[in-house]
C-alpha positions as CSV (number, residue, x, y, z in Angstrom):
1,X,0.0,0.0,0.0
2,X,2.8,2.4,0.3
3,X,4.0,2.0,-3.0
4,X,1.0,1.0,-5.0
5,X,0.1,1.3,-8.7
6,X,3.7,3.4,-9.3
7,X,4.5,5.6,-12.1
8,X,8.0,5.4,-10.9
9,X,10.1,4.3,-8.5
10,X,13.4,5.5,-8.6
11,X,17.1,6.0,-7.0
12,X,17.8,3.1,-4.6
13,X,20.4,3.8,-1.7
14,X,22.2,1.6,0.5
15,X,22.9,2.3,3.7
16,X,26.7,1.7,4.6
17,X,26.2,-1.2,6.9
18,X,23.6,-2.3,4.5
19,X,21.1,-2.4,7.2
20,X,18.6,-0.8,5.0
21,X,17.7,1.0,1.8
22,X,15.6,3.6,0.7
23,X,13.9,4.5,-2.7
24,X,11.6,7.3,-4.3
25,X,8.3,6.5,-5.0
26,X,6.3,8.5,-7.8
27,X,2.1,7.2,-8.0
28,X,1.0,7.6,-11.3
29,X,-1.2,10.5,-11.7
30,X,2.0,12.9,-9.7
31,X,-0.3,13.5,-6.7
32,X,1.8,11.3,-3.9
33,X,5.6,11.3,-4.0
34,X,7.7,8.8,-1.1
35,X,10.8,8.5,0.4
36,X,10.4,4.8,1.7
37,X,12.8,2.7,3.5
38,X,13.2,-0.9,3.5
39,X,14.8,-2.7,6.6
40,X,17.0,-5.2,4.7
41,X,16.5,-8.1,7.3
42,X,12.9,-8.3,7.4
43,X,11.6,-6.3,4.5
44,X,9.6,-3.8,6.6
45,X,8.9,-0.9,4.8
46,X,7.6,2.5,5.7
47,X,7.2,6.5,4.4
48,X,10.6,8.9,5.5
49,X,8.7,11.5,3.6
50,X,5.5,11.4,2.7
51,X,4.3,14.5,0.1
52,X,0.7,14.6,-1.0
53,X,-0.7,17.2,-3.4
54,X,-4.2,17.8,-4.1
55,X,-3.0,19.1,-7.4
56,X,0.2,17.5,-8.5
57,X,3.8,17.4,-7.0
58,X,5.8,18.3,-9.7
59,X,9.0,16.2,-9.5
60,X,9.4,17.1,-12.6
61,X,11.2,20.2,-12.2
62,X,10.7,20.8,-8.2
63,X,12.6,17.5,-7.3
64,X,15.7,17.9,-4.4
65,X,16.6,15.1,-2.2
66,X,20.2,15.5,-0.4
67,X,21.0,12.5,2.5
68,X,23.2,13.9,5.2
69,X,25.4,11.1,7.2
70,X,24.4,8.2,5.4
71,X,20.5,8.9,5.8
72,X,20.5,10.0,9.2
73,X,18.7,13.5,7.9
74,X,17.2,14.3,4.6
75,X,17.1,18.0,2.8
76,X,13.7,17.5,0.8
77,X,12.3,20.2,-1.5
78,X,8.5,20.4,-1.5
79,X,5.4,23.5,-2.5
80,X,3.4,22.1,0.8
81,X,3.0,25.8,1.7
82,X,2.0,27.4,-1.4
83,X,6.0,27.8,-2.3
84,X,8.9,25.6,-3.1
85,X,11.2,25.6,0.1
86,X,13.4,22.9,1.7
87,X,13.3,20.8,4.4
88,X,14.8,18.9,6.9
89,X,14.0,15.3,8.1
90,X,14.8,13.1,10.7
91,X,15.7,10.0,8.0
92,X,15.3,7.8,11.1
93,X,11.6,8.4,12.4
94,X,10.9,10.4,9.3
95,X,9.8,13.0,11.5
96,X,9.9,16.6,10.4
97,X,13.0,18.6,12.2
98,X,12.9,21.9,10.8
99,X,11.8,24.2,7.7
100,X,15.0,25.8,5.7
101,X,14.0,28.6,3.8
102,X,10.5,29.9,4.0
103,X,8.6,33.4,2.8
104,X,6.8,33.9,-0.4
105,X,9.6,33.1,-2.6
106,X,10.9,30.0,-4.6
107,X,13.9,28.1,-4.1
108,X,15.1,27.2,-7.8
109,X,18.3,25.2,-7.3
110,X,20.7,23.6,-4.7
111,X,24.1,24.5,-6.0
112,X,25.7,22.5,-3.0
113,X,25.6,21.3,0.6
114,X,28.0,21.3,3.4
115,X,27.5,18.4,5.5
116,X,30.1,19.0,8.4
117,X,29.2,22.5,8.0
118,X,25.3,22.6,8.1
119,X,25.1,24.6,5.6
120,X,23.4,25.1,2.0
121,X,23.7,26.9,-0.9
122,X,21.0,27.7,-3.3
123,X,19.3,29.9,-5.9
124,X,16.1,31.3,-5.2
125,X,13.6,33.9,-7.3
126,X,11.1,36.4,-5.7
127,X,13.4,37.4,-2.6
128,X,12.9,41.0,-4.0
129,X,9.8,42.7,-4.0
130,X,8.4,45.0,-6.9
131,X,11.6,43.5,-8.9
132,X,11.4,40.7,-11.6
133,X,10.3,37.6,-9.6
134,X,12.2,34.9,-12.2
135,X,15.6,36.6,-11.8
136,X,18.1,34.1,-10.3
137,X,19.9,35.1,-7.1
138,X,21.9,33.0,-4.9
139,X,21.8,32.8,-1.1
140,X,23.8,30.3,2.0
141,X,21.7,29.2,4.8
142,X,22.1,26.3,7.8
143,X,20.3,23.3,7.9
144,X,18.1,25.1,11.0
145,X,16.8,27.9,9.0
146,X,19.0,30.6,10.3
147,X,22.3,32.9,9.0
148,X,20.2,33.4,5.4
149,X,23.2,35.3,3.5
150,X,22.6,37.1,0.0
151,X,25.8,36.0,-2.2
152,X,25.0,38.1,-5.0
153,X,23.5,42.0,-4.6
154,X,22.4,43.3,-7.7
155,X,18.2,43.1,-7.5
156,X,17.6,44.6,-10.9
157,X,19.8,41.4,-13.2
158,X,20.0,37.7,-13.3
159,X,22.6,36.1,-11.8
160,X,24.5,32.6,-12.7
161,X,27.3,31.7,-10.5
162,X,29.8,28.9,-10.7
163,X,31.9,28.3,-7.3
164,X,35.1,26.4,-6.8
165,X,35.1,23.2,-5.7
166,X,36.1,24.0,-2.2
167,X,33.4,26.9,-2.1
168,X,35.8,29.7,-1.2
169,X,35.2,31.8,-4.3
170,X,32.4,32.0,-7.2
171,X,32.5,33.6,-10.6
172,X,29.0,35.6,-10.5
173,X,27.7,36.3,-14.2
174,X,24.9,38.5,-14.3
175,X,23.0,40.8,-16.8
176,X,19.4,41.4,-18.5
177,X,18.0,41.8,-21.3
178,X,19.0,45.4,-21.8
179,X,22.3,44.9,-19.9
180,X,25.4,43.0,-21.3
181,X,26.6,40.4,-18.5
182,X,29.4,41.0,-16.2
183,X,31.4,38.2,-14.7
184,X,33.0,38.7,-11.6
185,X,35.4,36.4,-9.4
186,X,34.6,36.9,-5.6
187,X,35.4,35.3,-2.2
188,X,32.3,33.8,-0.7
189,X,33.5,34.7,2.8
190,X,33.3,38.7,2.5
191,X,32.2,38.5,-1.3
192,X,34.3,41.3,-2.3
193,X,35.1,41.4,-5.8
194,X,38.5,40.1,-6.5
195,X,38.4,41.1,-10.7
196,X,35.9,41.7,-12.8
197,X,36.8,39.0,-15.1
198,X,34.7,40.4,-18.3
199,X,32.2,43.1,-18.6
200,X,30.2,43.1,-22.1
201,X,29.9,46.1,-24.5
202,X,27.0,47.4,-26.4
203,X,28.7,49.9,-28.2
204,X,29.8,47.8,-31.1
205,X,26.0,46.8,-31.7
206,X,24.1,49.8,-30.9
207,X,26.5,51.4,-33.7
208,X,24.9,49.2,-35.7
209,X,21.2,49.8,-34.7
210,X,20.8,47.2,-32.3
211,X,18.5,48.0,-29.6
212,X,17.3,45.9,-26.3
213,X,14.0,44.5,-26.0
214,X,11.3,46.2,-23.9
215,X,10.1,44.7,-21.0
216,X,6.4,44.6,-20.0
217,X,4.4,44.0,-17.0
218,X,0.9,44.0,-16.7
219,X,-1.8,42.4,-14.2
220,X,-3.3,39.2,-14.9
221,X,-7.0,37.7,-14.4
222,X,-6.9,38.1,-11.3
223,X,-6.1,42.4,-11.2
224,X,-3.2,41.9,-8.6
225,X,-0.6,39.0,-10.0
226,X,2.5,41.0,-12.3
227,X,2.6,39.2,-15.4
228,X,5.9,39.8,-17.2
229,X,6.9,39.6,-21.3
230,X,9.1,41.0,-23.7
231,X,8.5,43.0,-27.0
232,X,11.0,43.1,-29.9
233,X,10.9,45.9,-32.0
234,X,12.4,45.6,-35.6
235,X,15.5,47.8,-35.8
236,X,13.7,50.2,-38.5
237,X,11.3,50.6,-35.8
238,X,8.9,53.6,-36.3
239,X,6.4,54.8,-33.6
240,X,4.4,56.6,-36.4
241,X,2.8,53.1,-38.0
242,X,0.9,50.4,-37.0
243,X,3.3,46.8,-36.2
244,X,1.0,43.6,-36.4
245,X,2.3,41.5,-33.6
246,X,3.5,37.7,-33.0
247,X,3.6,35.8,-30.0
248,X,6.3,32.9,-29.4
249,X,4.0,31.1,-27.0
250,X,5.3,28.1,-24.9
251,X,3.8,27.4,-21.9
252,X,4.9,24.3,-21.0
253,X,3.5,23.5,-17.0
254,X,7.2,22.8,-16.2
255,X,9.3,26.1,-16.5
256,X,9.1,29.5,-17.2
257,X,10.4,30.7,-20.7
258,X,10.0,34.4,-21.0
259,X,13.9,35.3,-21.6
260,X,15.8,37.1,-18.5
261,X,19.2,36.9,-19.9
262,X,21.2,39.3,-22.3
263,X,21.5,38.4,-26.0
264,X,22.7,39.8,-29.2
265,X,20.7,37.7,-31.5
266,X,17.5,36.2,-30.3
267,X,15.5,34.7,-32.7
268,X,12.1,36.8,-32.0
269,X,14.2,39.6,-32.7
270,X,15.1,37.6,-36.5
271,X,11.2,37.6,-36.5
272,X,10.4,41.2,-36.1
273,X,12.8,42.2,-38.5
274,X,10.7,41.4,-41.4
275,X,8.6,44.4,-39.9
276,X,6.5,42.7,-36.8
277,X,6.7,43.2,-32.9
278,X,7.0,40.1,-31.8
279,X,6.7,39.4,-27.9
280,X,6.7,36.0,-25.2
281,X,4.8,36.1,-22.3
282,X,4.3,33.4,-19.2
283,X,1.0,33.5,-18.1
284,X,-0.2,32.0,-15.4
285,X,-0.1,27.8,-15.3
286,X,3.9,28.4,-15.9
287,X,6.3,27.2,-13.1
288,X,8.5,29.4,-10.6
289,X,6.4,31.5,-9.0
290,X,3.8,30.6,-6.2
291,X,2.4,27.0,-6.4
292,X,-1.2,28.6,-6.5
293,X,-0.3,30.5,-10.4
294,X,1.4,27.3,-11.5
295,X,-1.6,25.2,-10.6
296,X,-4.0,27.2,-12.4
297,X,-2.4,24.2,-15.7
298,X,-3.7,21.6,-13.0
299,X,-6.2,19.6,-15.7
300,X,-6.6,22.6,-17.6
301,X,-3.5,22.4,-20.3
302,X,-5.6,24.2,-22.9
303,X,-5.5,27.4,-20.6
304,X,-2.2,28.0,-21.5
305,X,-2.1,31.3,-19.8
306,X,-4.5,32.5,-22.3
307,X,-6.6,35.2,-20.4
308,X,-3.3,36.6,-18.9
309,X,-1.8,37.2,-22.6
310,X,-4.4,38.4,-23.8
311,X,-5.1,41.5,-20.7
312,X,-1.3,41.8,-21.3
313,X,-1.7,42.4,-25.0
314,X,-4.7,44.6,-24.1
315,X,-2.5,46.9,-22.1
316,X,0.4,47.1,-24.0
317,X,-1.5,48.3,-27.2
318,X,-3.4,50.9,-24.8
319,X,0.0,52.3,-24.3
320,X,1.7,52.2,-27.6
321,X,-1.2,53.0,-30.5
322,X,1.7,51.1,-32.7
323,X,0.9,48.1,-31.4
324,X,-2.2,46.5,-34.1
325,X,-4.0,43.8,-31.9
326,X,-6.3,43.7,-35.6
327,X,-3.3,41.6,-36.6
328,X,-2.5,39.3,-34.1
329,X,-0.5,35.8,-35.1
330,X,0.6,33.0,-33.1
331,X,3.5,30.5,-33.3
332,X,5.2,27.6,-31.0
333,X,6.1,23.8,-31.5
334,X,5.6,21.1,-29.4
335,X,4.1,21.9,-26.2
336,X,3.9,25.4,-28.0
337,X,2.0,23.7,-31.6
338,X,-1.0,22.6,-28.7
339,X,-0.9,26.2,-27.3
340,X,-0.8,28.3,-30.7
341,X,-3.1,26.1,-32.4
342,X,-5.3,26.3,-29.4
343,X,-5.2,30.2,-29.5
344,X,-7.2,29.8,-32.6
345,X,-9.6,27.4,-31.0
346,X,-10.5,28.8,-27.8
347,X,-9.3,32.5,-28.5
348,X,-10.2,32.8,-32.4
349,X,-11.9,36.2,-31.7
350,X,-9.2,37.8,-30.6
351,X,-5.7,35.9,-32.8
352,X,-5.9,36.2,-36.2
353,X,-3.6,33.4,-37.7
354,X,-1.3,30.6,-36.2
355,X,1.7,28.2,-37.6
356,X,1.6,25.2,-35.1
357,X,4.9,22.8,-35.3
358,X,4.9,19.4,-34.0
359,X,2.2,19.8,-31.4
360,X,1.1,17.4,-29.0
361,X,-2.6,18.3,-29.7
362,X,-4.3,16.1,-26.9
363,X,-2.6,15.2,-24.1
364,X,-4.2,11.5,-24.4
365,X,-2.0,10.6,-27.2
366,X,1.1,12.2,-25.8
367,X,4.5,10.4,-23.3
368,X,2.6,9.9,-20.0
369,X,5.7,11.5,-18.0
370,X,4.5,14.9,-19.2
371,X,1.3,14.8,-19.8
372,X,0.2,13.1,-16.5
373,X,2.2,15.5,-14.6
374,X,-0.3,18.3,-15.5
375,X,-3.3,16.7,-16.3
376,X,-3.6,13.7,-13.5
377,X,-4.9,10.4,-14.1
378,X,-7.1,8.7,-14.7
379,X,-7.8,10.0,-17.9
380,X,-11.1,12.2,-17.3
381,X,-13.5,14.4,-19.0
382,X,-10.5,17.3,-18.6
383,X,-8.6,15.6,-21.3
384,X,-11.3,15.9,-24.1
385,X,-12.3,19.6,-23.0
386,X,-8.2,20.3,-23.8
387,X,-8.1,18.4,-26.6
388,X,-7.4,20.1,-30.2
389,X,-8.4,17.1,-31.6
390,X,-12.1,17.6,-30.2
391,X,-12.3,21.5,-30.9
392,X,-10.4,21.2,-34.6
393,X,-14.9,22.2,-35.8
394,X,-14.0,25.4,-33.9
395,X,-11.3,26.7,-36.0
396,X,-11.3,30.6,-36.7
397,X,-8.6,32.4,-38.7
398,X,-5.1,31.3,-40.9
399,X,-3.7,28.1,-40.0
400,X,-0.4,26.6,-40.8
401,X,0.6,23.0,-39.1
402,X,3.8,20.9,-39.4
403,X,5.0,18.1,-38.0
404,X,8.0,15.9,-38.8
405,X,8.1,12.3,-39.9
406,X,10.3,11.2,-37.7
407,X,9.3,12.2,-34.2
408,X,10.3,10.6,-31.7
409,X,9.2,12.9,-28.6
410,X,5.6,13.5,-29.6
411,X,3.9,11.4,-32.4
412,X,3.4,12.7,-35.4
413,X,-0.2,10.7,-35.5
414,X,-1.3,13.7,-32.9
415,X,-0.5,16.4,-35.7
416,X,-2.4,13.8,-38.1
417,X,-5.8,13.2,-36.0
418,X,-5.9,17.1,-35.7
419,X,-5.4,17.2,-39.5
420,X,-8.1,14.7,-40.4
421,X,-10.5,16.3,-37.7
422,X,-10.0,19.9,-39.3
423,X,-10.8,18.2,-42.8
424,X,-13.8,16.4,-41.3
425,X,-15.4,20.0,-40.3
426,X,-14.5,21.5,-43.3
427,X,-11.7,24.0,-42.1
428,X,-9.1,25.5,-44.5
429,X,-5.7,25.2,-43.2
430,X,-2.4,24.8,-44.9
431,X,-0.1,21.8,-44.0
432,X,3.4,20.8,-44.3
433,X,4.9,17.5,-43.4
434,X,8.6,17.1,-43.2
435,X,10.0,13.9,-43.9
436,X,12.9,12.4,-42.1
437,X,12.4,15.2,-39.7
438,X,12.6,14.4,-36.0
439,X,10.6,16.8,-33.3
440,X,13.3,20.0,-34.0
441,X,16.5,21.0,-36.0
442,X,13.8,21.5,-39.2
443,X,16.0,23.9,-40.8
444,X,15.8,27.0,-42.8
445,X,13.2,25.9,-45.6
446,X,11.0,25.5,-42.3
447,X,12.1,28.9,-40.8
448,X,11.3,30.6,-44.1
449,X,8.1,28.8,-44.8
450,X,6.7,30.0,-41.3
451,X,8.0,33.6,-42.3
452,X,6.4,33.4,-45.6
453,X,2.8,32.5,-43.7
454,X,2.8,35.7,-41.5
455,X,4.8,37.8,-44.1
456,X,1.9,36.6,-46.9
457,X,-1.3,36.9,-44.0
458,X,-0.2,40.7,-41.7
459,X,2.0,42.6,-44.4
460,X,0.1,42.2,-47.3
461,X,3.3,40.9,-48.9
462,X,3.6,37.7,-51.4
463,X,7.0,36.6,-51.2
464,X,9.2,36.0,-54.0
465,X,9.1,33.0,-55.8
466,X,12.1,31.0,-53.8
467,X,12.1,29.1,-57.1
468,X,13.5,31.6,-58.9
469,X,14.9,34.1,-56.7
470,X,17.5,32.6,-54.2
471,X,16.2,32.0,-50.8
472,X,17.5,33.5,-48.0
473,X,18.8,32.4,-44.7
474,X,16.1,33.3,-42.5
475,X,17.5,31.2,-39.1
476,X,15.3,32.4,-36.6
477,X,16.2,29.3,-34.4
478,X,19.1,28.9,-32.9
């Protein structure tokens, strides 16, 4: 009974003198997760940790599990409170000891613990209030909870840091979007800077009329929760006319995707160069904030975040008349191909055309490690109201799809039932299938065939005949 009907059960430790072992246990469905341990002489088994959800309990990305002295204490990571926070155990009773880090904030990584020390070292987003709450910034704590110590300063960037193996000094990276990183080598003891090792310039682009995308934060359904995105500009920019916009949209349960890093060339910024603002948001049902915004994908994958981008779009086009929400397009693969074609399913009043690559349009045809995470099991009625399979009669607006032969991380049969169900009611869509394609790496005839759809659709443009005229590089993935 303790470790019935499993989805998984994973990572099987000894003790030294082999007097026991434990293992994780994962029930299908992602709503009970176990540390159990097994006494070795008479097979008695019980729960260490015991973490119930009446959502999920997403090991798939909020998963930490560090023994100290050979079992006799566990650091467990866990969003019991409404946050993700670690924990300390008694691994001999399995009786709670202690909270670690607590407050209405997430830890995002354990960069390393300290056994004889007591002491960890993490990452953690949200720590600073009215500031970007997925910035990265890194903190040391004890095991108890107390002596919290802020390793990197800067509120306003996001910092990446890489410390020596003996933990004495770090190389802190940070930057933005608007701000070229800086990497500087620092002793963790007083975390004075000992050189700045590099310090990025944006002269040499700017020169060239290269210019940072805009970030943008609005309120979401609920009028109080920041929701944050990016807008891309194209470099001819010109406040004086009227940009139809693109969204990148991937709003996959498990992370956040919004970019918080600086970069020369993103792709979104190839995209609005052909004379589009193009913009990502993450809308609620993404991960790393409060476990309450991230449930909102709990059996509701079709959501997507949908009535946060679309307030977010409202506001941003009530600040900049430049900004045409008359021509509105779409575009994501995979997890994203469900969410943009969706957008024209669910939200067809409001986008205007789609392209949809390799999507996993109903999570009941999809790998059960994903797809159960977010959507539970057993399979209920939730599965066919999320299904773009089901809702292909509701179709409004331009449509490209595409899928790859050869896919081996969604099936390309889920692209195919959403093709035959569009045909069934009727709809007018435009297809391409890719052979010998697997689920990315599609190339630049794809890239330029996605161009061409919102090029021919917003702009009013036919483009050339790539028969005759040489086609360009359009490499707008990475």
């Amino acid at each position: 009974t303790l470790f019935e009907n499993p989805y998984q059960m994973s990572r099987i430790d000894w003790r030294r003198d082999a007097r026991s072992f434990t293992f994780e246990y994962n029930q299908r469905g992602h709503q009970v997760y176990r540390i159990i341990s097994v006494d070795a002489s008479t097979g008695a088994a019980r729960a260490i940790v015991d973490e119930k959800s009446p959502t999920f309990v997403c090991y798939y990305s909020k998963h930490y599990r560090h023994d100290v002295d050979d079992g006799k204490e566990v650091i467990w990571m866990s969003e019991r409170d409404g946050w993700n926070h670690l924990y300390l155990y008694d691994g001999a009773t399995g009786k709670l000891k202690n909270r670690i880090t607590r407050g209405d904030w997430v830890v995002r990584a354990v960069a390393h613990v300290d056994d004889a020390k007591r002491q960890i070292w993490f990452s953690a987003s949200g720590m600073h209030p009215g500031k970007d709450p997925y910035f990265h910034h890194w903190f040391r704590i004890n095991f108890d909870g107390t002596g919290l110590t802020p390793l990197t300063s800067n509120p306003d960037v996001d910092h990446s840091v890489t410390f020596t193996s003996d933990m004495q000094y770090m190389v802190d990276t940070y930057s933005n979007v608007d701000q070229p990183p800086v990497s500087e080598l620092r002793a963790t003891a007083d975390l004075k800077v000992i050189a700045t090792l590099e310090k990025g310039d944006l002269a040499p682009l700017t020169e060239q009329g290269w210019h940072a995308p805009e970030v943008f934060v609005s309120k979401g359904r609920d009028n109080k929760t920041d929701i944050w995105g990016v807008i891309y500009k194209p470099s001819n920019f010109d406040a004086s006319k009227h940009y139809p916009v693109l969204e990148y949209i991937y709003a996959g349960p498990h992370d956040s995707f919004v970019p918080k890093t600086f970069s020369a060339a993103h792709p979104m910024q190839a995209m609005s160069e052909l004379g589009f603002i193009v913009v990502e948001i993450d809308g609620m049902g993404t991960s790393n904030r409060s476990k309450a915004f991230h449930d909102v994908a709990w059996k509701n994958i079709a959501d997507a975040g949908f009535p946060d981008r679309i307030l977010w779009h409202k506001a941003v086009a009530a600040k900049y008349p430049w900004y045409d929400l008359s021509r509105l397009g779409i575009y994501g693969h995979s997890a994203g191909g469900q969410s943009s074609l969706g957008a024209l399913l669910f939200h067809g009043d409001f986008y205007k055309a789609a392209v949809s690559s390799a999507g996993c349009h109903d999570n009941r045809m999809d790998k059960i490690s994903w797809n159960e995470q977010w959507m539970g099991w057993p399979v209920g009625p939730e599965y066919a109201a999320s299904s773009n399979v089901e809702h292909a009669s509701q179709l409004q607006g331009k449509l490209l799809l595409a899928v790859g032969e050869l896919d081996t991380n969604v099936d390309p049969a889920s692209t195919m039932q959403v093709v035959n169900a569009l045909i069934k009611a009727n709809k007018t869509f435009e297809f391409l299938f890719l052979p010998g394609k697997n689920h990315g790496g599609w190339g630049d005839y794809w890239e330029r065939k996605r161009a061409d759809f919102f090029v021919r659709e917003f702009l009013g443009v036919q483009p050339p005949d790539w028969n005759v005229v040489a086609p360009p590089i359009v490499a707008t993935t990475p």
